[in-house]
mmCIF file of the N, C-alpha and C atoms, coordinates in Angstrom:
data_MODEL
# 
_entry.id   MODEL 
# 
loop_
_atom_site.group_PDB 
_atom_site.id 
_atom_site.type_symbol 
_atom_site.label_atom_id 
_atom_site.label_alt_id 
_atom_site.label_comp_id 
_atom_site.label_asym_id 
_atom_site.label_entity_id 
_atom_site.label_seq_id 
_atom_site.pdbx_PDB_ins_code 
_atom_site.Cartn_x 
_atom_site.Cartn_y 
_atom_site.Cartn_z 
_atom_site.occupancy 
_atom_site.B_iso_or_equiv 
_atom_site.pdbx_formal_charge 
_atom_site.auth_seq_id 
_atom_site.auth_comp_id 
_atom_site.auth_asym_id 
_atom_site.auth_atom_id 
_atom_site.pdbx_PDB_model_num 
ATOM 1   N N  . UNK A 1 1  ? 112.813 77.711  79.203 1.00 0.00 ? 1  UNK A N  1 
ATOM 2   C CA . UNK A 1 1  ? 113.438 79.002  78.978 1.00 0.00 ? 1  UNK A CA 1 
ATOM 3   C C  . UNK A 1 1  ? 114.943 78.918  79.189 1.00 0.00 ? 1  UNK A C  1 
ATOM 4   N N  . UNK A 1 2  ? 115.513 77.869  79.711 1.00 0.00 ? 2  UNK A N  1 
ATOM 5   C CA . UNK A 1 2  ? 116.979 77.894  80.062 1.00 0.00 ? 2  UNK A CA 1 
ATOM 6   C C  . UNK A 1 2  ? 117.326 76.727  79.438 1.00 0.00 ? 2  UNK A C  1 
ATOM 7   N N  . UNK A 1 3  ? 117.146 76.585  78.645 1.00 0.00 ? 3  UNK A N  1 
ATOM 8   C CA . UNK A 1 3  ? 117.162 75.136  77.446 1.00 0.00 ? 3  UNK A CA 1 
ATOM 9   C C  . UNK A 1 3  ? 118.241 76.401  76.485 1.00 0.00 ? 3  UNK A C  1 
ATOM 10  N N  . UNK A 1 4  ? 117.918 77.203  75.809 1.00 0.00 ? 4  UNK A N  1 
ATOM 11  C CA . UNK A 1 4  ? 118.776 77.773  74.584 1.00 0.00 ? 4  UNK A CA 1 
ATOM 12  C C  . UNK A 1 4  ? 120.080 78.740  75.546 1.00 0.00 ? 4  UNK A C  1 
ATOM 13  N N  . UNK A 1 5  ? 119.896 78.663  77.131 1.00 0.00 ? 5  UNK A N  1 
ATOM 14  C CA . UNK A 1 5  ? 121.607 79.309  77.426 1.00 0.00 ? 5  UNK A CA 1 
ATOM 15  C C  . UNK A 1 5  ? 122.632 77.987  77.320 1.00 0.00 ? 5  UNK A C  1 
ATOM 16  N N  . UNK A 1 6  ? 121.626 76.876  77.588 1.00 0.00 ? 6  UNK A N  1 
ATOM 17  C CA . UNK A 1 6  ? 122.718 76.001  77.598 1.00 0.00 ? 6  UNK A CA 1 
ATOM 18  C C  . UNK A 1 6  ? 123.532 76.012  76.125 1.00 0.00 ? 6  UNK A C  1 
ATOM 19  N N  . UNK A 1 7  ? 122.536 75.696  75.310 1.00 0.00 ? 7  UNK A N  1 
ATOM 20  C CA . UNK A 1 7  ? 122.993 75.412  73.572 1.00 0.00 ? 7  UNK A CA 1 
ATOM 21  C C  . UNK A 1 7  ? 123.888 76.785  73.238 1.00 0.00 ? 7  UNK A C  1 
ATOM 22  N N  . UNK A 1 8  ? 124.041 78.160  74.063 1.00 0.00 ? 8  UNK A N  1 
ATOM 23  C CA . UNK A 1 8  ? 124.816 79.041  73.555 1.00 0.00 ? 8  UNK A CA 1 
ATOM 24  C C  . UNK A 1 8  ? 125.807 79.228  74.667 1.00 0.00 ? 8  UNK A C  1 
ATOM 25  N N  . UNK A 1 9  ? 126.382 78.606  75.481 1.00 0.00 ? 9  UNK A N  1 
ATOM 26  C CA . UNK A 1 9  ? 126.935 78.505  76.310 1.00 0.00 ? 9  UNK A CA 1 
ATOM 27  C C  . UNK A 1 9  ? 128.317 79.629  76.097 1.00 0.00 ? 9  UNK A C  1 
ATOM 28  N N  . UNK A 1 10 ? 129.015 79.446  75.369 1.00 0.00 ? 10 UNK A N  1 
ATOM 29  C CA . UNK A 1 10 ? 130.006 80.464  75.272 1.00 0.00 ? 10 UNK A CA 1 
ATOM 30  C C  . UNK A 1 10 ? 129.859 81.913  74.823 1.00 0.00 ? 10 UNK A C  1 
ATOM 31  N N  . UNK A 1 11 ? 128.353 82.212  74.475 1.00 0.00 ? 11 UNK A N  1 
ATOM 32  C CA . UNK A 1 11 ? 128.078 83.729  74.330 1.00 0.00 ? 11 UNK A CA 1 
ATOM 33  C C  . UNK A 1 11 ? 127.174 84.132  75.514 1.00 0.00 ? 11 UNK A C  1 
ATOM 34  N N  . UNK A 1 12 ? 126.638 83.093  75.826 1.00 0.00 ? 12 UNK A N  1 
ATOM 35  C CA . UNK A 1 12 ? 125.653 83.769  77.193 1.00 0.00 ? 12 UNK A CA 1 
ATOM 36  C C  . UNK A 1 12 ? 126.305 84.635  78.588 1.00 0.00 ? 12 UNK A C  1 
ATOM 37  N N  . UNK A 1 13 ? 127.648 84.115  78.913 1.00 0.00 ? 13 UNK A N  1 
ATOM 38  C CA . UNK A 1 13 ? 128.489 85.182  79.774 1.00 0.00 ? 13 UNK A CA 1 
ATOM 39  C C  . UNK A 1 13 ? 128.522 86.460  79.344 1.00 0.00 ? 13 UNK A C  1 
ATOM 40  N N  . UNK A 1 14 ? 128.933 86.397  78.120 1.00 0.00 ? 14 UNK A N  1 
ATOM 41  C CA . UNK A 1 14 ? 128.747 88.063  77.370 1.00 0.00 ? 14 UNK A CA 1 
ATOM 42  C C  . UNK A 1 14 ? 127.320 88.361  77.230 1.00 0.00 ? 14 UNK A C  1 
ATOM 43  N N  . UNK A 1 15 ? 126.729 88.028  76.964 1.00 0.00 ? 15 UNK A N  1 
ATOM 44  C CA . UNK A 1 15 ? 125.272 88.404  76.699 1.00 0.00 ? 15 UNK A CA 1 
ATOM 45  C C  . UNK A 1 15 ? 124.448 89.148  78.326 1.00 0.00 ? 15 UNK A C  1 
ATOM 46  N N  . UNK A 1 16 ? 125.262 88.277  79.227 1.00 0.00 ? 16 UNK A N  1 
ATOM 47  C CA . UNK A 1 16 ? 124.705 88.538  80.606 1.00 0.00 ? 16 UNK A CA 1 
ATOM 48  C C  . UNK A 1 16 ? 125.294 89.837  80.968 1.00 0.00 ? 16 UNK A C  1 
ATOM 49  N N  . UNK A 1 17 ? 126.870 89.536  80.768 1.00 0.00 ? 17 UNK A N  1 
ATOM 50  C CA . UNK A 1 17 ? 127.782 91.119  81.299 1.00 0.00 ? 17 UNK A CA 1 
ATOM 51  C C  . UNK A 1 17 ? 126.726 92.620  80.548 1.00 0.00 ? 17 UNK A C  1 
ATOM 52  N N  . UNK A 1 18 ? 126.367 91.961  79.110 1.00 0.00 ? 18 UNK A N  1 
ATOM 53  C CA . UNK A 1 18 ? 125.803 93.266  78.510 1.00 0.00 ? 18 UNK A CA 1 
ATOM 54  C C  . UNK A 1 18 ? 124.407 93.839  79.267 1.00 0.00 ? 18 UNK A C  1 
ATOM 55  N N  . UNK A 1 19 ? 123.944 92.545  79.002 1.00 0.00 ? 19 UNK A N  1 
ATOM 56  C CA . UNK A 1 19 ? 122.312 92.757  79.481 1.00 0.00 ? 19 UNK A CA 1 
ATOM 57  C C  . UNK A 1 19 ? 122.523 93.578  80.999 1.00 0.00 ? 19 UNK A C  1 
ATOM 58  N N  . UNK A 1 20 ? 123.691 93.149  81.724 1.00 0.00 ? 20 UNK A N  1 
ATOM 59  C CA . UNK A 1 20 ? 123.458 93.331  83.389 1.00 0.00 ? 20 UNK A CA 1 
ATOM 60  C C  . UNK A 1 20 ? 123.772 95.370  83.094 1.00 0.00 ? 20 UNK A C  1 
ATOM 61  N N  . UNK A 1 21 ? 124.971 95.359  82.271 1.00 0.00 ? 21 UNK A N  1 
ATOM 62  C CA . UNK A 1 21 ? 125.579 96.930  81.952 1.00 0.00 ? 21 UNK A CA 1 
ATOM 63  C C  . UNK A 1 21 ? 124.214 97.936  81.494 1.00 0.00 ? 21 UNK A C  1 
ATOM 64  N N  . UNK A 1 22 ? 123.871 97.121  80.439 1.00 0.00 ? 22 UNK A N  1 
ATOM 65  C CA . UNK A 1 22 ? 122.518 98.034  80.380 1.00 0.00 ? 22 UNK A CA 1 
ATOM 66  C C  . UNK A 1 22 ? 121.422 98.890  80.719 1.00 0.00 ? 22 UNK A C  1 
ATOM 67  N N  . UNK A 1 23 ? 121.197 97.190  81.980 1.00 0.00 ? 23 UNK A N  1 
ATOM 68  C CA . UNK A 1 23 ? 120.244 97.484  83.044 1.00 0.00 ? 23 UNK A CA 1 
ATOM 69  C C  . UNK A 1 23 ? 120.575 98.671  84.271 1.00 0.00 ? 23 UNK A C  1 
ATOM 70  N N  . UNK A 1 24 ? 121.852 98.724  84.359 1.00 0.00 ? 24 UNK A N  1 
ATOM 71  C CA . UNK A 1 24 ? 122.847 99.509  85.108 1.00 0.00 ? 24 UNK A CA 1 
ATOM 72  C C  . UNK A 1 24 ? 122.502 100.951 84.585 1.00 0.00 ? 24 UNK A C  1 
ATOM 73  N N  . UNK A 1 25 ? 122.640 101.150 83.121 1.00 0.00 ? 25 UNK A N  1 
ATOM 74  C CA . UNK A 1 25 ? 122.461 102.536 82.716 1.00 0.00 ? 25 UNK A CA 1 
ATOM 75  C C  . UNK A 1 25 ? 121.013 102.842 82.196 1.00 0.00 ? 25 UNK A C  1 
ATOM 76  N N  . UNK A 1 26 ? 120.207 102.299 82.413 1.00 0.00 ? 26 UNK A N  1 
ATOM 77  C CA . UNK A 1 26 ? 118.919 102.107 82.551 1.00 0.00 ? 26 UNK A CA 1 
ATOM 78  C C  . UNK A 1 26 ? 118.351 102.639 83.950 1.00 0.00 ? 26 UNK A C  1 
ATOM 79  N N  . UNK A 1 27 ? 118.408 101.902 84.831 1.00 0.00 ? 27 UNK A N  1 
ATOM 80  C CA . UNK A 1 27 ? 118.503 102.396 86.077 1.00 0.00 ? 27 UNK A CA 1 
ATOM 81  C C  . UNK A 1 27 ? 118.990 103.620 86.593 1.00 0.00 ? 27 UNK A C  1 
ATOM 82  N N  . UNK A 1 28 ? 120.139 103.527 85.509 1.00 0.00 ? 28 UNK A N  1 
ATOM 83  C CA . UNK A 1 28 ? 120.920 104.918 86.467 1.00 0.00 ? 28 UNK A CA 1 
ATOM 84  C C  . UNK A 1 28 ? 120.208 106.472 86.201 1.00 0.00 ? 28 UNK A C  1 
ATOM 85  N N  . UNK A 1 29 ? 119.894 105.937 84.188 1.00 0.00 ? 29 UNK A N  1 
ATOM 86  C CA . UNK A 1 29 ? 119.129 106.982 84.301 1.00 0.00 ? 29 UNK A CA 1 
ATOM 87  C C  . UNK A 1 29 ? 118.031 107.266 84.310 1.00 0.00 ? 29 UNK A C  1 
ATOM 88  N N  . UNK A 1 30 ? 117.378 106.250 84.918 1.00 0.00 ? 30 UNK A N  1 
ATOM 89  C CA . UNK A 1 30 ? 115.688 106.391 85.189 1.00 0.00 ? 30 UNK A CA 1 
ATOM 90  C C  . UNK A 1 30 ? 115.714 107.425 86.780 1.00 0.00 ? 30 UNK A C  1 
ATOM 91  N N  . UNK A 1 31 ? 116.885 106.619 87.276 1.00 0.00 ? 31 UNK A N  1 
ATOM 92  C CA . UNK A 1 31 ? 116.657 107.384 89.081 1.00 0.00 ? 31 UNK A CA 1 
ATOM 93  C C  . UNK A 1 31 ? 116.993 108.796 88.798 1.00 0.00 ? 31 UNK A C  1 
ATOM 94  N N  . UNK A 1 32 ? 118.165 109.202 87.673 1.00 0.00 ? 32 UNK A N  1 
ATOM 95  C CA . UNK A 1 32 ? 118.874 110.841 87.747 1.00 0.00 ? 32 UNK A CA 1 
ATOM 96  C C  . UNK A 1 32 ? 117.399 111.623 87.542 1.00 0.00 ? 32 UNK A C  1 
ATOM 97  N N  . UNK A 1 33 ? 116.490 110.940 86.335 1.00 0.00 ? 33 UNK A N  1 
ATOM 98  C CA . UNK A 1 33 ? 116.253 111.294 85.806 1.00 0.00 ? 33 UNK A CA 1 
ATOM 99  C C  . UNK A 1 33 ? 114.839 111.981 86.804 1.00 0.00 ? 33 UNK A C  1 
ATOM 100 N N  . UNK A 1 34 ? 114.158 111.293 87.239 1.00 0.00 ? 34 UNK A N  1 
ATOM 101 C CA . UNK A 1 34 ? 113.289 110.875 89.077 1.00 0.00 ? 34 UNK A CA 1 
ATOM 102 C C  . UNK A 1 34 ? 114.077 111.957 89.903 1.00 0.00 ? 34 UNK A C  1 
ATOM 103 N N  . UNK A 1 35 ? 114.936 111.697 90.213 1.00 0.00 ? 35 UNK A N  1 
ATOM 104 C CA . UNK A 1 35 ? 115.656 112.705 91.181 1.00 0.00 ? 35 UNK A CA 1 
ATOM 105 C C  . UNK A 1 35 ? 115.566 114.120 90.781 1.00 0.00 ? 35 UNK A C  1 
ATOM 106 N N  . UNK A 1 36 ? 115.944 114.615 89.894 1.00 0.00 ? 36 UNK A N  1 
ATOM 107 C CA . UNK A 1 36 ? 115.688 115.663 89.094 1.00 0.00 ? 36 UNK A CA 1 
ATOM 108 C C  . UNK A 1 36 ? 114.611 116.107 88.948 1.00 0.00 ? 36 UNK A C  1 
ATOM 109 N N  . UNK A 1 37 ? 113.486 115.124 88.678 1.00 0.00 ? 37 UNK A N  1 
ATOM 110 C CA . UNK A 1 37 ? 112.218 115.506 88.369 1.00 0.00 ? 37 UNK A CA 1 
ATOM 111 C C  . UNK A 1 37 ? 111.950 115.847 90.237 1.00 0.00 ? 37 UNK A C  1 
ATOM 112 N N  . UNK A 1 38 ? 112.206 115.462 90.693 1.00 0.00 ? 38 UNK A N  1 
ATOM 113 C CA . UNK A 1 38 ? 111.690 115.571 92.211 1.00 0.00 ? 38 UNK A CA 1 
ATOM 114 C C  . UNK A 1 38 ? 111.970 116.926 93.265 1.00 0.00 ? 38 UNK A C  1 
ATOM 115 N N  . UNK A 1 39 ? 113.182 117.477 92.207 1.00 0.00 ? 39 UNK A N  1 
ATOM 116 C CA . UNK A 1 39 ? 113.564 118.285 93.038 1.00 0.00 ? 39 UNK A CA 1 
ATOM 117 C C  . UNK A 1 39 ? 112.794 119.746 92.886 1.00 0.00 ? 39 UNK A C  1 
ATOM 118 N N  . UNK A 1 40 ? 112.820 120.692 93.556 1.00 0.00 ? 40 UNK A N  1 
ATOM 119 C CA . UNK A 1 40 ? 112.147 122.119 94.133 1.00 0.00 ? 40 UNK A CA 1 
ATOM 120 C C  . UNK A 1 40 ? 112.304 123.028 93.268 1.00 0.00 ? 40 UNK A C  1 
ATOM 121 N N  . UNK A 1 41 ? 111.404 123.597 92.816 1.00 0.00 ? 41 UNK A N  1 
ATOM 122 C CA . UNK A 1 41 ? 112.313 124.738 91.197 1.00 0.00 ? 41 UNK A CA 1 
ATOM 123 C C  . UNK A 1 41 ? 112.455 125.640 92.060 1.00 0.00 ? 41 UNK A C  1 
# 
């Protein structure tokens, strides 16, 4: 599985920054979204 970052070596930094940003707004809005749902009408 870490055989094709090597062979793309100069896009995989970007690929990571994206993937990591994603996961970031993924997260962020899974929890708002949880939090919200959680709260008291």
């Amino acid at each position: 599985m870490g055989h094709w970052i090597q062979a793309r070596r100069g896009i995989s930094v970007v690929q990571l920054q994206i993937a990591l940003l994603i996961l970031a707004v993924v997260v962020a809005g899974a929890s708002l979204s949880y939090y919200y749902a959680s709260l008291p009408r």
